[in-house]
C-alpha positions in Angstrom: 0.0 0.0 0.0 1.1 3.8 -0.7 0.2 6.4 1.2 2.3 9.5 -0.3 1.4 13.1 -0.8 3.7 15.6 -2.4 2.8 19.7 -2.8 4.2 22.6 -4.3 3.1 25.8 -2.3 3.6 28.8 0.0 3.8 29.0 3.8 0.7 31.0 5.6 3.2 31.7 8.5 6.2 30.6 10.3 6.6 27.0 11.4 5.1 27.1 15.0 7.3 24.2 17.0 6.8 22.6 20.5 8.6 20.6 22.9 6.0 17.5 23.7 6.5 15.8 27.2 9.3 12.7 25.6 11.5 15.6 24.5 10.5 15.3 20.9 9.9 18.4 18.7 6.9 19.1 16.2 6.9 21.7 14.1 3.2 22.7 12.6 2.4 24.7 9.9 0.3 25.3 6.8 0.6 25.5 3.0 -1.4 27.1 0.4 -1.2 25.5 -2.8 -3.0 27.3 -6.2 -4.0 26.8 -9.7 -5.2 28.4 -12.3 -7.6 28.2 -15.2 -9.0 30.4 -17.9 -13.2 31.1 -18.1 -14.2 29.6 -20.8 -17.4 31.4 -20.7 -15.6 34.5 -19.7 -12.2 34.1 -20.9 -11.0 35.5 -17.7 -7.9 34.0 -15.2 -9.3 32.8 -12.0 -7.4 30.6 -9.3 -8.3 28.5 -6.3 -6.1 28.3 -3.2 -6.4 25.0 -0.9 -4.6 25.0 2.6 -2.6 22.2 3.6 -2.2 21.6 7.1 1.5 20.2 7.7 3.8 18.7 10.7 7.2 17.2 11.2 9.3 15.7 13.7 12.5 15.6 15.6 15.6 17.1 13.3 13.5 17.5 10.4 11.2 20.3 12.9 14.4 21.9 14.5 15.2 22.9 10.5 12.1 23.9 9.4 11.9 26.1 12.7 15.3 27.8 11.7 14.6 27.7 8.1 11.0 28.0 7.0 9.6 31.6 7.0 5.9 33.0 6.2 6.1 32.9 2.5 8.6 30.5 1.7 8.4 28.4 -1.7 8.5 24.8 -0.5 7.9 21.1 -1.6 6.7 18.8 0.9 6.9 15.3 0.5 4.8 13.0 3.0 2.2 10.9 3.8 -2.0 12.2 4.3 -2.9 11.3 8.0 -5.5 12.4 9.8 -6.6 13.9 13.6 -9.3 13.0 15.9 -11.3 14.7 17.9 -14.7 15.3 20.2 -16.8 18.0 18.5 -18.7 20.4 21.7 -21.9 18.4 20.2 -20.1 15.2 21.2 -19.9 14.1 18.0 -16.2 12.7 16.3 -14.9 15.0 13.5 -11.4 14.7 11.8 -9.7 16.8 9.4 -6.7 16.1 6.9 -3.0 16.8 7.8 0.4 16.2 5.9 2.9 14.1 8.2 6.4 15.8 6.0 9.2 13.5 5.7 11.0 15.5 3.0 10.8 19.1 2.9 13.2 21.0 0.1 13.1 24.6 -0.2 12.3 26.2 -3.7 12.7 30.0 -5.0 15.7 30.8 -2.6 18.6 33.2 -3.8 19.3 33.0 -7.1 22.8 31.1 -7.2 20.8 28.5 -5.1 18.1 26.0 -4.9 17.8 25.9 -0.9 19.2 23.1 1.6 17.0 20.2 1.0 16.1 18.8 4.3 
């Protein structure tokens, strides 16, 4: 079985990392991917953005801590999990989130591609 997700986008904000009680770190943070399409009817541009809520672990969140900036041009490779949790009506909801194992750093200065992490 595969579970893999890869994205091309921009960061809403700065990673946001915590220490959780083992010592581990997570690093949490979202991406906006967009296309784009003509009207047909219209002929005009249009686009649609779609967030992607993302997270990584140990080394991989101490670098995207000191790296990652609100903006940045990234690609994130990982796999779609998802979070639990009860709703205030008692009911169980869950929404999407990328788990990163790969994340490389696009659009940096122009003699370079980024560290790839």
């Amino acid at each position: 079985m595969l579970n893999r997700i890869d994205i091309i986008g921009h960061l809403g904000k700065a990673p946001e990392c915590k220490t959780i009680s083992n010592g581990g770190i997570v690093a949490k943070f979202s991406v906006a991917t967009t296309k784009g399409w003509t009207n047909k009817q219209t002929g005009e541009k249009e686009t649609s953005t779609t967030w992607h809520n993302c997270e990584c672990w140990g080394n991989l969140a101490s670098v995207a801590e000191k790296y990652l900036k609100k903006g940045s041009l990234v690609y994130i490779s990982g796999e779609q999990v998802y979070d639990e949790y009860t709703g205030e009506d008692g009911s169980k909801k869950s929404f999407p989130k990328i788990k990163a194992f790969e994340i490389k750093m696009l659009g940096g200065k122009p003699e370079s591609n980024g560290p790839s992490f």
